[in-house]
C-alpha positions as CSV (number, residue, x, y, z in Angstrom):
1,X,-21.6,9.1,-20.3
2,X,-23.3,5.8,-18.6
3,X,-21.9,3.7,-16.6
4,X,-23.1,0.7,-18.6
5,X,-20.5,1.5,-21.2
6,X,-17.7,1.1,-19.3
7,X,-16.4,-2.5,-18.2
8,X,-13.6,-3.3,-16.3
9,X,-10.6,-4.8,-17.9
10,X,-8.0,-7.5,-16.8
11,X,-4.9,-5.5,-17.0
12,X,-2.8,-6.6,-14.2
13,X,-0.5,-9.7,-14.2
14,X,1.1,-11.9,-12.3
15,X,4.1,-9.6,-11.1
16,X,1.9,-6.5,-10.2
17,X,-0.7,-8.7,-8.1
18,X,2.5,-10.5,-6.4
19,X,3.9,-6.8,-6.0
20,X,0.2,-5.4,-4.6
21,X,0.2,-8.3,-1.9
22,X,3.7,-7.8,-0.8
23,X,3.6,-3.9,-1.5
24,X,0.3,-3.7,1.0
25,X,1.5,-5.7,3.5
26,X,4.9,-4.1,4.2
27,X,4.3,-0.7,6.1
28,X,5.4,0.8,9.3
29,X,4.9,-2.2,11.6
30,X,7.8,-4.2,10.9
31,X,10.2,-1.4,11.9
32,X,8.0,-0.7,15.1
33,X,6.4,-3.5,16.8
34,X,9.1,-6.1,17.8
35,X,9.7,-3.6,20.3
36,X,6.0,-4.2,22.2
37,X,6.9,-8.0,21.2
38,X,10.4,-7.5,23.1
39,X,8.4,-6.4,26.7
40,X,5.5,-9.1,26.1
41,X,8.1,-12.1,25.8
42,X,11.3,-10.9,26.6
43,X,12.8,-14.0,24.6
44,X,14.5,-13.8,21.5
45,X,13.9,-17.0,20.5
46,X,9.7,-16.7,21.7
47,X,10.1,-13.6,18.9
48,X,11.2,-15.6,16.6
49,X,8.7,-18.5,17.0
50,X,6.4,-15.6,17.4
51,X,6.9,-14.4,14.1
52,X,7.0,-17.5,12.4
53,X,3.7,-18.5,13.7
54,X,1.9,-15.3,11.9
55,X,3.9,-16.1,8.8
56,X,2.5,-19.6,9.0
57,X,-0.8,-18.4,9.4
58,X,-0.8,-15.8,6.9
59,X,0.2,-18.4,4.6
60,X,-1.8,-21.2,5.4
61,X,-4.6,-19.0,5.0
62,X,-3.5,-17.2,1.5
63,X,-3.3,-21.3,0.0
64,X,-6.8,-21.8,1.6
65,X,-8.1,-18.2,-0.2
66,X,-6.7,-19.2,-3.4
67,X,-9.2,-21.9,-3.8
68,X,-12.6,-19.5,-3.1
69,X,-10.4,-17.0,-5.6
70,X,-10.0,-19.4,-8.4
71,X,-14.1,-20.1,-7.9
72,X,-14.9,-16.6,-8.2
73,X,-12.6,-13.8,-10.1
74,X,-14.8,-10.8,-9.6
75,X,-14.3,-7.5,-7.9
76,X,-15.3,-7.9,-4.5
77,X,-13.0,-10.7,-3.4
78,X,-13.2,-11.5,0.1
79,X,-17.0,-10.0,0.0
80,X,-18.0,-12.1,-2.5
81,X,-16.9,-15.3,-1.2
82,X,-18.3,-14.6,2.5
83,X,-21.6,-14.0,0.5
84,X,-21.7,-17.1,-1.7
85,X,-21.1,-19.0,1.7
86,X,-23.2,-17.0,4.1
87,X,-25.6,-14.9,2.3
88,X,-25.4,-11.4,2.1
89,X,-26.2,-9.7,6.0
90,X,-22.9,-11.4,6.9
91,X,-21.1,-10.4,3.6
92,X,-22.6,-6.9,4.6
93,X,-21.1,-6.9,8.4
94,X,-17.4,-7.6,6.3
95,X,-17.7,-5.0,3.7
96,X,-19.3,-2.4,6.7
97,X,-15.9,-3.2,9.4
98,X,-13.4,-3.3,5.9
99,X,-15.2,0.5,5.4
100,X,-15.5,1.8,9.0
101,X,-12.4,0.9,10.5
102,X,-10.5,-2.0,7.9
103,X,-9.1,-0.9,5.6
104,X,-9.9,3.0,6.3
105,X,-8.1,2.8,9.9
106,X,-5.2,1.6,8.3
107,X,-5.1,3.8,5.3
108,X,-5.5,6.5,7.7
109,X,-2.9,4.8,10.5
110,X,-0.3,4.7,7.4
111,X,-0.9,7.9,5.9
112,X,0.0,9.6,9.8
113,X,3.0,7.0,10.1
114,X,4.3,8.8,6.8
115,X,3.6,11.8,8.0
116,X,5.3,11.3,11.0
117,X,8.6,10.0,9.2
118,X,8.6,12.9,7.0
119,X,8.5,15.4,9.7
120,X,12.4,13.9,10.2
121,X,13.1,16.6,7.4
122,X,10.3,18.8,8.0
123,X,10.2,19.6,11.5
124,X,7.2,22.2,11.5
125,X,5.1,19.5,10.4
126,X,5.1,18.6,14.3
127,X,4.0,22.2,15.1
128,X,-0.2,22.0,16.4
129,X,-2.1,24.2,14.5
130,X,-5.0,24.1,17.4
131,X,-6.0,22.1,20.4
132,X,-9.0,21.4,21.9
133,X,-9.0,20.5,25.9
134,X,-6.4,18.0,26.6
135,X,-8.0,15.4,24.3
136,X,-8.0,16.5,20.6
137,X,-5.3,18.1,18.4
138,X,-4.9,18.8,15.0
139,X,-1.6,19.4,13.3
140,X,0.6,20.0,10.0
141,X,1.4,16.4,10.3
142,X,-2.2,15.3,10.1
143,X,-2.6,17.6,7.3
144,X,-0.1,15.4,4.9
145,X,-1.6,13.0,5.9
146,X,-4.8,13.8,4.1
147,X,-3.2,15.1,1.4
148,X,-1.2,11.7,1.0
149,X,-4.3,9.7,1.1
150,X,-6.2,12.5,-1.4
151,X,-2.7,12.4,-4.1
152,X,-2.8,8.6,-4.5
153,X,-6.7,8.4,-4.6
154,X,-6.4,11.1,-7.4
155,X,-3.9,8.8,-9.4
156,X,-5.7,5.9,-8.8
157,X,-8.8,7.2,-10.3
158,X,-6.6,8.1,-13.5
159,X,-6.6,3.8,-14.2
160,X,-5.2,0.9,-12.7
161,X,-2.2,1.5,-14.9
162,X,-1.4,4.7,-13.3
163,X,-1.9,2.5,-9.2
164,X,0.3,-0.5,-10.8
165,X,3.5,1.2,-11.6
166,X,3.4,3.3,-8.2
167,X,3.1,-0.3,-6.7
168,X,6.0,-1.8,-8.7
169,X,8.0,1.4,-7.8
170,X,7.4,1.6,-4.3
171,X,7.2,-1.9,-3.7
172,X,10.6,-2.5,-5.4
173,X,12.2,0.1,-3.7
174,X,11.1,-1.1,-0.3
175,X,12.1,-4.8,-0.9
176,X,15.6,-3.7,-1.8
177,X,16.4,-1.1,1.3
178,X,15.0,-4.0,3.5
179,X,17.3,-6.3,1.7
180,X,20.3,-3.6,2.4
181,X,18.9,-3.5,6.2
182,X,19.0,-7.3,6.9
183,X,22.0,-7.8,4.7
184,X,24.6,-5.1,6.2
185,X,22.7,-5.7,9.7
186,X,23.6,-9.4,9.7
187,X,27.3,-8.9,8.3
188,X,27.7,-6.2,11.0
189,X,25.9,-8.0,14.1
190,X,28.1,-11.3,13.7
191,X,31.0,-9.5,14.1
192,X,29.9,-8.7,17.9
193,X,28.7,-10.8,20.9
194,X,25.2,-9.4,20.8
195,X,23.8,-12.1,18.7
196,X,25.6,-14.7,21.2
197,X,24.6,-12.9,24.3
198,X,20.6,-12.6,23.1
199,X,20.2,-16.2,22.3
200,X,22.7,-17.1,25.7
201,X,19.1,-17.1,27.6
202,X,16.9,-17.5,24.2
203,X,13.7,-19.8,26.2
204,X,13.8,-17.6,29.3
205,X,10.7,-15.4,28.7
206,X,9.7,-12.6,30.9
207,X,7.3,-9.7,30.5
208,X,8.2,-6.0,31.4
209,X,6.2,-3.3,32.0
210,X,7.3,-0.1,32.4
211,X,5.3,2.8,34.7
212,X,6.0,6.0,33.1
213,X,5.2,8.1,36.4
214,X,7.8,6.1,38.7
215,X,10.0,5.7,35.5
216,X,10.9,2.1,37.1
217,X,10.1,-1.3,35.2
218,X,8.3,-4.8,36.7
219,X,9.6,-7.6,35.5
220,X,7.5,-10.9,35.2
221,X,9.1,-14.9,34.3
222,X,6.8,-16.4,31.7
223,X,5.9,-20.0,31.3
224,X,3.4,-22.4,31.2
225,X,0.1,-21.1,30.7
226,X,1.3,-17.6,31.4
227,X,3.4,-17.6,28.4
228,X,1.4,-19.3,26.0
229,X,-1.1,-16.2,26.7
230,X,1.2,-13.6,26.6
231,X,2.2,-14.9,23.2
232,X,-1.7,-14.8,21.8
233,X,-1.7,-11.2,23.6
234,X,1.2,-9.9,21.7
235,X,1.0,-12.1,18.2
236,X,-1.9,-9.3,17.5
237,X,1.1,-7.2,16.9
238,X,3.0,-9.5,14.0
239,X,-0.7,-10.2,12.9
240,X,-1.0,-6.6,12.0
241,X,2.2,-6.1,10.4
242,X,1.1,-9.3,7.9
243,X,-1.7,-8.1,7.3
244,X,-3.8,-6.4,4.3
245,X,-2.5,-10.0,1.9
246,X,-6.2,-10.4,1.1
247,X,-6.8,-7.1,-0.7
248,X,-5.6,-8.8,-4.0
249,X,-8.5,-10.4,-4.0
250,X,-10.3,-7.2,-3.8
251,X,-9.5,-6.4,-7.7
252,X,-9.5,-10.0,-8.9
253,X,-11.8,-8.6,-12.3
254,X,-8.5,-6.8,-13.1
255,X,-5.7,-9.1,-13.3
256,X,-5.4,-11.5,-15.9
257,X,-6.0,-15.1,-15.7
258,X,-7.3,-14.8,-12.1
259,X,-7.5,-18.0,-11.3
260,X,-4.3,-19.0,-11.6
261,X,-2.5,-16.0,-10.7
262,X,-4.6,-15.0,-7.8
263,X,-3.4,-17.9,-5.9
264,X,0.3,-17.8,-7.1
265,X,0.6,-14.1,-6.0
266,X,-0.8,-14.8,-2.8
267,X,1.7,-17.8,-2.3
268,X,4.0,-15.8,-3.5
269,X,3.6,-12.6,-1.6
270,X,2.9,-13.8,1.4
271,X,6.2,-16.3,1.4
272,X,8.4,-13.2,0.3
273,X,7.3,-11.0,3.5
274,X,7.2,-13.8,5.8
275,X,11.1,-14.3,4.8
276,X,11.9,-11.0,5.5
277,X,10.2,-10.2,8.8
278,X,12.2,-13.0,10.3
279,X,15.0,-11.9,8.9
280,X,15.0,-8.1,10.1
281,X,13.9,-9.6,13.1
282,X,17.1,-11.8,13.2
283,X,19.2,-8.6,12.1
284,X,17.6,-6.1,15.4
285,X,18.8,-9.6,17.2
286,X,22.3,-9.5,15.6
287,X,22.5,-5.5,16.2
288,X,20.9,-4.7,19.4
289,X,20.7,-6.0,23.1
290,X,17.0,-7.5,23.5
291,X,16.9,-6.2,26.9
292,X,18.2,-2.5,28.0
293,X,17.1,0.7,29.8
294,X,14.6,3.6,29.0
295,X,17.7,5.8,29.3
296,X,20.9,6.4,27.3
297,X,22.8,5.5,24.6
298,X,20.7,3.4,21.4
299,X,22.9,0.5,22.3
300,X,21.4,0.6,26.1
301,X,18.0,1.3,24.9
302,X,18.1,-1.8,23.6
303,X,15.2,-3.3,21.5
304,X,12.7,-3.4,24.3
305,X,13.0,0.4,24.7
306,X,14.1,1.8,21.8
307,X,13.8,5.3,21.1
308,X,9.8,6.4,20.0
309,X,9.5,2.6,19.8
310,X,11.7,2.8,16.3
311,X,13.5,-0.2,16.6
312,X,14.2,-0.1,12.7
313,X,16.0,3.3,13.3
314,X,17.9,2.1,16.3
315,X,19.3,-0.6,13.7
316,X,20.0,1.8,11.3
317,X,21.7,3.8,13.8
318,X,24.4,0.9,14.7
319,X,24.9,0.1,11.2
320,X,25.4,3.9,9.8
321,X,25.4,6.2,12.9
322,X,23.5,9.1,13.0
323,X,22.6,9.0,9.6
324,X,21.0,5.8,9.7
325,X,18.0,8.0,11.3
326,X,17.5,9.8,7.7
327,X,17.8,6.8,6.0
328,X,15.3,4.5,7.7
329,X,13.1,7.5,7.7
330,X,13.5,8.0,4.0
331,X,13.0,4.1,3.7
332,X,9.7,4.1,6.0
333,X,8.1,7.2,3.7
334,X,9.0,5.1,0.8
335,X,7.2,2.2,2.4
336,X,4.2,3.7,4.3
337,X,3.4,5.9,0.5
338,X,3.9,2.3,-1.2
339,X,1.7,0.4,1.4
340,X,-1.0,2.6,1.1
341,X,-1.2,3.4,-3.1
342,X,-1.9,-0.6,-3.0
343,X,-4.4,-0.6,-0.5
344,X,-6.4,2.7,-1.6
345,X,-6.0,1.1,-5.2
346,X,-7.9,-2.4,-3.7
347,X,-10.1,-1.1,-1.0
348,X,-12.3,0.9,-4.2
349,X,-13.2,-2.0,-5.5
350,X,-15.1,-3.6,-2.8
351,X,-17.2,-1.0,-2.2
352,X,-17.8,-1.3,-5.9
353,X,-19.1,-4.5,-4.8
354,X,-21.3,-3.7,-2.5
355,X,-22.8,-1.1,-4.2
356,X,-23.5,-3.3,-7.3
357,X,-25.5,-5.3,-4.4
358,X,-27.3,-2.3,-3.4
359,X,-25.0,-2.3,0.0
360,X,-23.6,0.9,-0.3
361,X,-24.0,4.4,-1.7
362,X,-25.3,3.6,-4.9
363,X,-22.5,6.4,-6.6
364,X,-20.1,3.6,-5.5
365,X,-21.2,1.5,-8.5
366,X,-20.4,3.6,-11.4
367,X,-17.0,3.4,-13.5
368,X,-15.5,6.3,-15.1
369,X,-14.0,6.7,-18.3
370,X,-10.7,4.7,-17.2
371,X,-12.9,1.7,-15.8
372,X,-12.5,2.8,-12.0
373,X,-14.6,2.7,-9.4
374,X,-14.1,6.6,-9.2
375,X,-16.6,7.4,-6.4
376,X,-15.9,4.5,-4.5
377,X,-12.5,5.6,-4.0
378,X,-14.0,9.1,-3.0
379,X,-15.9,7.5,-0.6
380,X,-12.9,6.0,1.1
381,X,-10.7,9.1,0.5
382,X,-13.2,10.7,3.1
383,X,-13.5,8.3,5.7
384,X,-10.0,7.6,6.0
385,X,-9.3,11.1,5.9
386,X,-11.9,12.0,8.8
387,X,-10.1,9.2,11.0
388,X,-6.8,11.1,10.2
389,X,-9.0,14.1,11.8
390,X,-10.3,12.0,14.8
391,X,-6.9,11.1,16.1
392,X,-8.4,7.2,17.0
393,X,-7.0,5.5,14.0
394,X,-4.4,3.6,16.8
395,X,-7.8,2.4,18.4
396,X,-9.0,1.3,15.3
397,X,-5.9,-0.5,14.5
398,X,-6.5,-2.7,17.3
399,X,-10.4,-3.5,17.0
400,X,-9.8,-4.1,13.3
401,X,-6.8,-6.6,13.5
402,X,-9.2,-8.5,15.9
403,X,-12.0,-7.8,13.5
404,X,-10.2,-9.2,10.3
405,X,-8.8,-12.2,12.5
406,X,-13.0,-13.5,13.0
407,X,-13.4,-12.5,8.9
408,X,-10.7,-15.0,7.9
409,X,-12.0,-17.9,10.4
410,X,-15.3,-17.4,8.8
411,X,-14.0,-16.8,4.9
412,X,-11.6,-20.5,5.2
413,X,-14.4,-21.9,7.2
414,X,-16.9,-21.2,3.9
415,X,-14.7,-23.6,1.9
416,X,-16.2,-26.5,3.7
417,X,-19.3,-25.1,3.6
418,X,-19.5,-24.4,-0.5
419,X,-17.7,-27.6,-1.1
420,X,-20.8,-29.2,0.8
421,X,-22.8,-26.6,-1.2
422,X,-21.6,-26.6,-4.9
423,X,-19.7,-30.2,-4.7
424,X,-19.7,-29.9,-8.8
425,X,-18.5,-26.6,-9.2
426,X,-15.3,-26.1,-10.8
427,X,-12.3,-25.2,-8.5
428,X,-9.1,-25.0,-10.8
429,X,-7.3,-24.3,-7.8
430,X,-7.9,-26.3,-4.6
431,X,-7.1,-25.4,-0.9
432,X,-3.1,-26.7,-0.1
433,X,-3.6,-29.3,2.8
434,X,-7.4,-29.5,2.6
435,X,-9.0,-30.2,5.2
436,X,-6.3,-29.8,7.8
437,X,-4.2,-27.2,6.7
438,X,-7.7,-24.8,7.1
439,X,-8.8,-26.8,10.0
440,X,-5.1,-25.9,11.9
441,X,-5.8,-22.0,10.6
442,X,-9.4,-22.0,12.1
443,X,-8.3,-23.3,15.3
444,X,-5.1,-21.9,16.4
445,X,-6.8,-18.2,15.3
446,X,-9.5,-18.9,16.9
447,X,-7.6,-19.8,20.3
448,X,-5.6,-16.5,19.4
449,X,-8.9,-14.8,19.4
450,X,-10.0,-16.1,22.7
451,X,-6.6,-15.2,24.2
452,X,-7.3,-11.7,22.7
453,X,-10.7,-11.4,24.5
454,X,-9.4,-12.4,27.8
455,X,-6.3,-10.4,27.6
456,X,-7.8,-7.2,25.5
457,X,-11.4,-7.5,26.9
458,X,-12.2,-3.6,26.1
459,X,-10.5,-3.2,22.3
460,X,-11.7,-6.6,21.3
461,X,-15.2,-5.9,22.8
462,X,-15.3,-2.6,20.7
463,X,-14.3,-4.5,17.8
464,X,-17.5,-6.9,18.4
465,X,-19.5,-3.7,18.9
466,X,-18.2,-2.1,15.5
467,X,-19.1,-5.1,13.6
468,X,-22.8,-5.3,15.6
469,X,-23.7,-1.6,14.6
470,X,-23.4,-2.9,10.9
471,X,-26.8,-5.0,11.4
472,X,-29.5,-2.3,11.7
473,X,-27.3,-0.7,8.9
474,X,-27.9,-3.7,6.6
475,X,-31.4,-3.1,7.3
476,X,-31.6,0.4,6.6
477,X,-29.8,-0.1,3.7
478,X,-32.4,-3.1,2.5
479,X,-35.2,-1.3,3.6
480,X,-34.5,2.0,1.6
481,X,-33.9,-0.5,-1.5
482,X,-37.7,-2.0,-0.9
483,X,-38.8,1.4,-0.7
């Protein structure tokens, strides 16, 4: 059957795409990294401002997306406006980093997170099945992993029907056990002075570092200058857990009414995590002493050394004892498997887009009987897969937060160019705050950026590097095309 007879249909409303924003952005990181936020800034109230800046961000940047969405519904989202604004080598470089290390890294990054959790009840899923040297392993956890990714790219190529109702499930199911978390958290913590006592010295900001060999920890004061970097060092942290908002925008030809609900889900979304990462932040705060020791008890772990980093699980641990460890790491599966249904379902459809521009394998194109990008998803199944293999996906984590940090500064900074552009084209949704809401977003990210380059010279630098290989790529690519 061709693939000219199938189209693809507007199926999705304004609850699923809200769900798919908020569903791909909550994963692992949220019960994790406040911990490497906890030895950066050793302040709870630098956390917290912490955290609201990336929410703030986040935000400002979803209002600013919703006006290139309402402009152009398609499949491709993000791609498709960096091409209307830029051309297409730079839409190209975007669609090559979302496939190389994007969206791929963190579908693979997720998929071993789950894994991970799930070995709580499986032990022998930490047993190696070989090792080679001292550098490479490969084990039964790795092995879910792959098969995680391979079930829910199987589903999703049975329709976007199939993808939504995982979403809903998974997404609701999350929202509510976080709920339970910050809810029983904050009764719980108020009752005890560790609330009072983390906020007694809440501006006092210090960085620790900890030297596994001599097992003894150097403690820095922070301010001025010093702090104001540490906080553009360790915001790539909350950046990452916030992260993944923009996918909606990936399957903007599926959801009805796009241009209205396209920017309403990404308000909406991206308000709803923001609410609750400062609140479980605020209920670790309420639960745990910011500061502690790499040995003993979870209460003198503390948040800045909590067990395995699992600063969600010590919380669990106060508020339910020792079966708060099965419960978070039932609650993690069911958020990691949620997280990453929503982003394999979005990711397809870019490389749809890019094939459609002769940018990609040109199988990537095609639909299948249930209007899916079928072979698109294949595609990404693989790649993610091999990065579950290559044991790197932490690496990639790192260059692509800084990667999709210089995407968004060029997407919002394409608003002022097409307005200058295509002054008469319509816009039935126009960017919150325009011009200084985006102007803000460009410039404190960008600062954020700089920080990151000074701070992170080597994973940022790769980052630069992953992005640069995409050039002759885009050339092979056009070449072969000519040819």
């Amino acid at each position: 059957m061709s693939e000219t007879k199938h189209e693809i249909k507007r199926s999705l409303g304004l609850i699923d795409a809200t769900s798919l924003v908020a569903g791909s952005m909550i994963g692992s990181g949220i019960f994790v990294v406040t911990v490497y936020m906890a030895r950066d800034l050793g302040s709870a109230a630098w956390i917290l401002v912490t955290w609201l800046l990336t929410g703030l961000l986040t935000m400002s940047a979803a209002l600013s997306y919703g006006e290139l969405a309402g402009m152009m519904p398609t499949a491709g989202g993000q791609y498709v406006y960096i091409q209307r604004a830029y051309g297409k080598l730079v839409s190209f470089l975007y669609g090559w980093t979302v496939f190389t290390v994007i969206q791929t890294g963190v579908i693979a990054a997720v998929a071993v997170t789950f894994s991970n959790y799930t070995a709580v009840f499986f032990p022998v899923l930490e047993h190696k099945i070989f090792t080679i040297g001292t550098g490479f392993s490969f084990s039964n956890s790795q092995v879910l992993a792959m098969f995680s990714i391979i079930l829910l790219t199987y589903i999703n190529t049975k329709g976007v029907k199939n993808g939504k109702v995982i979403q809903l499930v998974f997404t609701s199911a999350k929202l509510i056990a976080l709920f339970a978390l910050i809810t029983f958290g904050l009764y719980i913590g108020f009752h005890t002075n560790t609330f009072h006592a983390n906020f007694n010295t809440a501006w006092e900001a210090s960085q620790t570092v900890f030297d596994e060999t001599t097992h003894t920890a150097t403690v820095t004061k922070l301010s001025g200058i010093a702090l104001a970097g540490a906080i553009g060092a360790t915001i790539i942290n909350s950046l990452f857990s916030s992260d993944a908002w923009n996918n909606v925008t990936f399957i903007a030809a599926e959801i009805k009414d796009p241009k209205k609900n396209i920017p309403r889900s990404l308000f909406l979304g991206t308000l709803l995590v923001t609410v609750i990462y400062i609140l479980a932040n605020l209920a670790y705060l309420a639960l745990l002493p910011l500061h502690g020791t790499p040995n003993g008890s979870v209460v003198q772990h503390g948040i800045m050394f909590a067990s395995q980093n699992r600063v969600g699980a010590a919380a669990a641990n106060i508020i339910m004892g020792n079966i708060g460890v099965f419960v978070m790491a039932c609650l993690i599966m069911v958020s990691t498997f949620g997280c990453n249904s929503g982003l394999i379902l979005s990711g397809g459809r870019l490389f749809y887009a890019m094939a459609k521009d002769a940018l990609f394998f040109k199988q990537a194109g095609e639909l299948n009987g249930k209007q899916v990008p079928e072979k698109a998803l294949w595609f990404q199944c693989i790649w993610a897969c091999l990065l579950c293999v290559s044991g790197r996906y932490g690496d990639l984590l790192t260059y692509a937060t800084f990667a999709s940090l210089l995407f968004y500064i060029l997407t919002i900074y394409g608003i002022f160019i097409l307005r200058k552009k295509e002054p008469h084209t319509e816009r039935p949704y126009k960017a919150f705050g325009y011009p200084i809401l985006p102007i803000l977003y460009i410039a404190i990210t960008s600062m954020i950026c700089i920080t990151l380059l000074i701070y992170q010279t080597t994973s940022t630098g790769l980052g630069l590097v992953i992005v640069g290989i995409g050039i002759p790529v885009y050339y092979l690519f056009l070449n072969k095309n000519q040819k």
